[in-house]
C-alpha positions as a Markdown table, in Angstrom:
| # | Residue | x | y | z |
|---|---|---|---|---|
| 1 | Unk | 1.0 | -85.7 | 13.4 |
| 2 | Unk | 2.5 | -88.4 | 15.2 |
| 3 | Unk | 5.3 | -90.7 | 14.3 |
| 4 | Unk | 6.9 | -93.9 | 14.9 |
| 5 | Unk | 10.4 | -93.3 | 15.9 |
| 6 | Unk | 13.5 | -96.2 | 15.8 |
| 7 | Unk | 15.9 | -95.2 | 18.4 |
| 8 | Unk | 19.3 | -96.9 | 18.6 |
| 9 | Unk | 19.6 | -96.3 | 22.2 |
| 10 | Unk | 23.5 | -96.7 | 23.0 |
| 11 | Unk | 26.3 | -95.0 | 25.3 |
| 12 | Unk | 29.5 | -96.1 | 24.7 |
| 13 | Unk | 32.4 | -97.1 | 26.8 |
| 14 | Unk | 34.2 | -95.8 | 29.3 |
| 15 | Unk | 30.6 | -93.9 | 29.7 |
| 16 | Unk | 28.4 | -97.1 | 30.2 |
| 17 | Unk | 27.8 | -100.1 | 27.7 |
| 18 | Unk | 24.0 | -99.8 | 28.3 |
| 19 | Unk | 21.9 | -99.9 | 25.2 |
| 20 | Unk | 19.5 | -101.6 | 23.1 |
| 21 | Unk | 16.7 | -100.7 | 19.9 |
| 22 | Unk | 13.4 | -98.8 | 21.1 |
| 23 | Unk | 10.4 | -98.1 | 19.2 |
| 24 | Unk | 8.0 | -95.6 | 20.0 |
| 25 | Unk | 5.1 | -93.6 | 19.4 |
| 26 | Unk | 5.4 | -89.6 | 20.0 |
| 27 | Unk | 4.3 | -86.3 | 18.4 |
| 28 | Unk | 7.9 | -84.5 | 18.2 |
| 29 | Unk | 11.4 | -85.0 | 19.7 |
| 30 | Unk | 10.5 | -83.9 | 23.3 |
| 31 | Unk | 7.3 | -86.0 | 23.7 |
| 32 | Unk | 9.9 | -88.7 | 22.9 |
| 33 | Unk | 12.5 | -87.8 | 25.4 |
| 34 | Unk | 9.5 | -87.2 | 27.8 |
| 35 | Unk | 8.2 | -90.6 | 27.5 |
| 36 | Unk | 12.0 | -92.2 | 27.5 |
| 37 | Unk | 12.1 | -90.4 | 30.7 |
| 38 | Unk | 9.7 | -91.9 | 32.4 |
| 39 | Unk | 10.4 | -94.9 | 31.7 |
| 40 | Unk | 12.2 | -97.0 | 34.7 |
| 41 | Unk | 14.1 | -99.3 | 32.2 |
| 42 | Unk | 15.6 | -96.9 | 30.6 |
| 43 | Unk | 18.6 | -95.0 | 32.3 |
| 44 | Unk | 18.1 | -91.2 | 32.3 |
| 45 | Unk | 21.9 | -90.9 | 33.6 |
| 46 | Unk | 22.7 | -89.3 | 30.4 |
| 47 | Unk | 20.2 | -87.0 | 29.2 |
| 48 | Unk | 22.1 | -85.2 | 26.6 |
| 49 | Unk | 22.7 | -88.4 | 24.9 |
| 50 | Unk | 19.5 | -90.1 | 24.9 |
| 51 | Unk | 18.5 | -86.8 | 23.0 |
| 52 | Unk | 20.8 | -87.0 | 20.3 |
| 53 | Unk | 19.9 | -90.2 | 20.1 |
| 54 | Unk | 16.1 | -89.4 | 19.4 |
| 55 | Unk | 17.0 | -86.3 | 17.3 |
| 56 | Unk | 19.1 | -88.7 | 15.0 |
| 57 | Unk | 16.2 | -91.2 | 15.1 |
| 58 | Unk | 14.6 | -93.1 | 12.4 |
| 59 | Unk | 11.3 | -91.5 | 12.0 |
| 60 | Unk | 8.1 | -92.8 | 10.2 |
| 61 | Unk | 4.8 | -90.4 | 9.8 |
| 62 | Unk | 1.8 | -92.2 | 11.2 |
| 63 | Unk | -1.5 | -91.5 | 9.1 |
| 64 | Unk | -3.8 | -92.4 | 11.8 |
| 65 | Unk | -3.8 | -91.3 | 15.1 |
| 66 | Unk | -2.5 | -93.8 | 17.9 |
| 67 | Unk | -1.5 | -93.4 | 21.6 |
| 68 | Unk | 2.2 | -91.8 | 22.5 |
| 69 | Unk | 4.1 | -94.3 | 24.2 |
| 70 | Unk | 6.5 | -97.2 | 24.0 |
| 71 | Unk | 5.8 | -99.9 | 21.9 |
| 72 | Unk | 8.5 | -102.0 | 22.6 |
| 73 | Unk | 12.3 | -101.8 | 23.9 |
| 74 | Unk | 14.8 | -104.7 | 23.7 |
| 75 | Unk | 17.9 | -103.3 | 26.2 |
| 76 | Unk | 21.1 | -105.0 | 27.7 |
């Protein structure tokens, strides 16, 4: 089962002050970080941290089945 995950994507100063809301569609936690990854708008400088950022995600359970990927990301 897939779900729709919320991640408040943020590293905090003196680390960076990059960060922003993304929402995407994955199966578990490292389908997530996978697709977050790949992404070339989103920084993978700090991997360790972009998974505790999906771990601690808002997550939603999807009744159908839909396509893994981002749906949307609003970053600064």
């Amino acid at each position: 089962m897939k779900s729709l995950y919320v991640i408040d994507y943020w590293i905090p100063f003196p680390q960076s002050e990059y960060g922003g809301l993304i929402t995407l569609i994955a199966e578990n936690d490292q389908e997530a970080f996978e697709i977050l990854s790949a992404e070339d708008s989103v920084s993978d400088d700090y991997p360790t941290e972009m998974m505790n950022r999906i771990i601690n995600a808002q997550k939603f359970n999807l009744v159908d089945d839909y396509e893994s990927g981002v749906i949307d990301a609003f970053l600064t």
